[in-house]
C-alpha positions, 0 to 999 in steps of 0.5 A: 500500500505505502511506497515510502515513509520519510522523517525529517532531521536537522542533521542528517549526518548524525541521522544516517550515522543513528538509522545505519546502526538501529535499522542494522539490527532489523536487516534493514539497510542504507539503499540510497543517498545524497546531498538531502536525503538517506533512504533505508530498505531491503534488497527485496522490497526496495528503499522504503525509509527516508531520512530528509532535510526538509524541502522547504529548507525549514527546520524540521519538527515531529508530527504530533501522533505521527509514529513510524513502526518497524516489524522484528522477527522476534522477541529479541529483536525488538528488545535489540533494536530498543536497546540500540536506539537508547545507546545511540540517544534516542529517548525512551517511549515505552520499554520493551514488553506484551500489549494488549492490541493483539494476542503475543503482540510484543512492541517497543517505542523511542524518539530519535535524534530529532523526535521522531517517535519509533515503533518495533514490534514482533506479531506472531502469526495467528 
């Protein structure tokens, strides 16, 4: 359904160097870049992550209920991807752990370097 999902940064050197090492632990990889932008993905499905200056060359700010969610494969890769995030600076939005918005649904949350609240989760098939 989406092509691509893109956040904005402020510094986009320090964002390739944060999403290079979080998206690393989900097998996601750095596809493309330029002077504005990093796009992140599989070789399988294309670049599908974008990390931008803004085009309008204004500062770049979060949306207020946006939230960008990543699939794990299991458990242990949402507790990895949570502790990478925090190692690199992101800020803690909910630890890793079981919710109720599905049966086994084990999620994790964070903000990166400029806010950009981030979702993993590992959904066992039903």
């Amino acid at each position: 359904m989406l092509q691509a999902v893109s956040v904005g940064t402020n510094d986009l050197k320090a964002s390739t160097a944060f999403y290079d090492a979080l998206l690393g632990v989900l097998g996601i990889e750095r596809l493309l870049q330029n002077e504005t932008e990093v796009g992140y993905g599989t070789s399988e499905t294309g670049a599908l992550f974008f990390v931008n200056l803004p085009f309008d060359r204004e500062s770049a700010t979060i949306g207020n209920g946006v939230q960008i969610s990543f699939a794990a494969k299991d458990r242990q890769t949402v507790d990895r991807f949570h502790k990478c995030a925090l190692e690199l600076g992101a800020a803690d939005e909910g630890a890793p752990g079981f919710r109720s918005y599905s049966p086994g649904y084990y999620g994790a949350y964070c903000r990166d370097l400029d806010g950009n609240k981030l979702h993993v989760a590992f959904v066992p098939d039903k």
